[in-house]
C-alpha positions as CSV (number, residue, x, y, z in Angstrom):
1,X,-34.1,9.1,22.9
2,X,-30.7,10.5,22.9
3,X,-29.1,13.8,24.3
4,X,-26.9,15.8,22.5
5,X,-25.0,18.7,22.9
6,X,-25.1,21.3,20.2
7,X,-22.3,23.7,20.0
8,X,-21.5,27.0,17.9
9,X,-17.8,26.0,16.5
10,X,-15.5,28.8,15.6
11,X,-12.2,26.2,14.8
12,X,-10.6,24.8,11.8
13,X,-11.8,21.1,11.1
14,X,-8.4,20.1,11.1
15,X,-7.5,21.5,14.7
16,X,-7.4,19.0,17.8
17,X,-8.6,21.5,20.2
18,X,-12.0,22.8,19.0
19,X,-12.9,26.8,20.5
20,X,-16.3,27.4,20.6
21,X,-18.9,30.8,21.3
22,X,-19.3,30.8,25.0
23,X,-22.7,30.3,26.8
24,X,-24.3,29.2,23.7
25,X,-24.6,25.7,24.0
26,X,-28.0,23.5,24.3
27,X,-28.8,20.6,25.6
28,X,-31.1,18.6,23.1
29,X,-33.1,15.2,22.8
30,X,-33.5,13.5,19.9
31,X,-34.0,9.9,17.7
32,X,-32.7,8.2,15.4
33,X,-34.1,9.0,11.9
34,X,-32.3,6.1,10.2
35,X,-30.6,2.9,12.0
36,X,-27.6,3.7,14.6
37,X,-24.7,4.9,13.5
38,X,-22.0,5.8,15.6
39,X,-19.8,7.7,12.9
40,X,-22.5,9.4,10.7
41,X,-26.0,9.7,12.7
42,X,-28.7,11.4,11.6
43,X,-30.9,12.2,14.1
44,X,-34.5,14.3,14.1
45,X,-34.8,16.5,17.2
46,X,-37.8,19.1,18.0
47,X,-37.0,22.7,19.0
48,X,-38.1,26.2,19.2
49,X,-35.2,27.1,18.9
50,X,-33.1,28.3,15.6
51,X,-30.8,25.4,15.4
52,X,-29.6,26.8,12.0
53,X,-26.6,28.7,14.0
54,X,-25.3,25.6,15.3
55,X,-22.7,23.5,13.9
56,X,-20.9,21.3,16.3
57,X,-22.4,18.4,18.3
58,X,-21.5,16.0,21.3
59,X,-23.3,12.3,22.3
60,X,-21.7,11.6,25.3
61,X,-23.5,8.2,25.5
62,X,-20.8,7.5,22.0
63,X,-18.2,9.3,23.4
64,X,-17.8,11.1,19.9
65,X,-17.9,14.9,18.9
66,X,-19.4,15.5,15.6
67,X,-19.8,18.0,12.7
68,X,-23.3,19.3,12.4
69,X,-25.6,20.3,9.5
70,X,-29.0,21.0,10.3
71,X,-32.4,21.2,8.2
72,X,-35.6,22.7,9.0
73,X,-38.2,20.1,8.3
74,X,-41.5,20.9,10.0
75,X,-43.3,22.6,12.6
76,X,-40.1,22.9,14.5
77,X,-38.8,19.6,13.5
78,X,-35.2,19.7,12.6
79,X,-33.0,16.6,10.8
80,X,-29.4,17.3,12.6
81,X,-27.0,14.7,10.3
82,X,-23.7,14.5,11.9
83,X,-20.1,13.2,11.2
84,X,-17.4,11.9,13.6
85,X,-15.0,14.6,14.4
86,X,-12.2,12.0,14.7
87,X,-9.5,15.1,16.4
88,X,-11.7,15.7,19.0
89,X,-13.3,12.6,19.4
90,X,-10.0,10.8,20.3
91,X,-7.8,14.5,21.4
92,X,-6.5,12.6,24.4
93,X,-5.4,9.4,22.7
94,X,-3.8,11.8,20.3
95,X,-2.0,14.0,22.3
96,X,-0.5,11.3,24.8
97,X,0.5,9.1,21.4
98,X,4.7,8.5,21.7
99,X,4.8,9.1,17.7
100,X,7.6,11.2,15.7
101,X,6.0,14.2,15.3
102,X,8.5,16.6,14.4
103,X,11.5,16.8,11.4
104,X,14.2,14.2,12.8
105,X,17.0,16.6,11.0
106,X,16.4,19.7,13.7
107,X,16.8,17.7,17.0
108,X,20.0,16.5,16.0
109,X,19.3,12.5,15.1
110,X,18.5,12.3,11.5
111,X,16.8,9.1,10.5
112,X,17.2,8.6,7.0
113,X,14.6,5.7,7.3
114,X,11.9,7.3,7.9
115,X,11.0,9.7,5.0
116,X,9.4,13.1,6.2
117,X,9.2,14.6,2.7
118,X,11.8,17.2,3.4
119,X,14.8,15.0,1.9
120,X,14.1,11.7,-0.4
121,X,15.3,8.4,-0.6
122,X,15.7,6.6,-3.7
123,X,17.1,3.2,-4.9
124,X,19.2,3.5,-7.3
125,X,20.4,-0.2,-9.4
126,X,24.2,-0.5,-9.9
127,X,25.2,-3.3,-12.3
128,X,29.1,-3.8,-12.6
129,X,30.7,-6.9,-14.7
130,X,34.1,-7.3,-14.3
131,X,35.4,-10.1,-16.9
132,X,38.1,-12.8,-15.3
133,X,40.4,-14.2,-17.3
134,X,41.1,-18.1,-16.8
135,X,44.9,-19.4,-18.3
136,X,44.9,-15.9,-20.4
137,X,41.4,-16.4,-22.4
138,X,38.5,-14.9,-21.1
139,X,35.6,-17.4,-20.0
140,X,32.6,-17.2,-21.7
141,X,29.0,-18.1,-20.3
142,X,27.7,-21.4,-20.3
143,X,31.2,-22.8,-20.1
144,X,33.1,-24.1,-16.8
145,X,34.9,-21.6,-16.3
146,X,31.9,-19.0,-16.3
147,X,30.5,-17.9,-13.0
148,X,27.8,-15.1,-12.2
149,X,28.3,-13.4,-8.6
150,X,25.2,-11.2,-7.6
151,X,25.3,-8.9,-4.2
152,X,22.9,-7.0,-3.0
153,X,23.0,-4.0,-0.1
């Protein structure tokens, strides 16, 4: 068996910090309808309740927060199959990460290596040959005289 929280979710997928209806969570049991997966479970639960209104779930034993869909099976047998929400599931790894996370240009500092997708760097190949001259004749490859200077930068 394994508990679950069910949740009513009123937030964007793509937010960090999830709001949800207040009082309406659940406390649930359920198993594993197919073999244990921590990021996509799919687990069958039994309830009197409507679990149709629910759309957010929590396994504290995984330490995950997942997306809900639910389907009325049976005699109040419901099939809950979730998916990781990876924002929530790892908020406080997220939050506390040292990483660039705003334009370079506005505090001052621009880094022109790192490429936000406001400005773009590009490579651009410049070829110059300059011709030497070598007692008045110019020298001509695959002689001597001939010699082929690359740089790069």
């Amino acid at each position: 068996m394994i508990n679950l929280k069910l949740r009513k979710c009123t937030s964007e997928a793509n937010r960090i910090t999830k709001a949800f209806i207040a009082n309406a969570d659940i406390m649930i049991q359920g198993n594993f309808k197919t073999s244990e997966n921590v990021l996509a479970p799919v687990i069958q639960v039994e309830s009197n309740t409507d679990l149709s209104e629910y759309n957010y779930a929590e396994i504290t034993e995984f330490g995950r927060s997942y997306f809900m869909q639910c389907r009325a099976d049976y005699n109040n047998i419901w099939t809950l199959t979730l998916k990781v929400d990876a924002l929530s599931s790892f908020a406080a790894g997220i939050k506390a990460s040292p990483a660039l996370a705003k334009r370079t240009a506005k505090t001052g500092m621009i880094n022109y290596y790192m490429n936000d997708g406001v400005f773009f760097t590009e490579q651009r190949e410049v070829v110059t040959y300059h011709t030497f001259k070598k007692n008045g004749t110019n020298a001509t490859m695959g002689t001597d005289a001939y010699y082929l200077l690359v740089a790069g930068g």
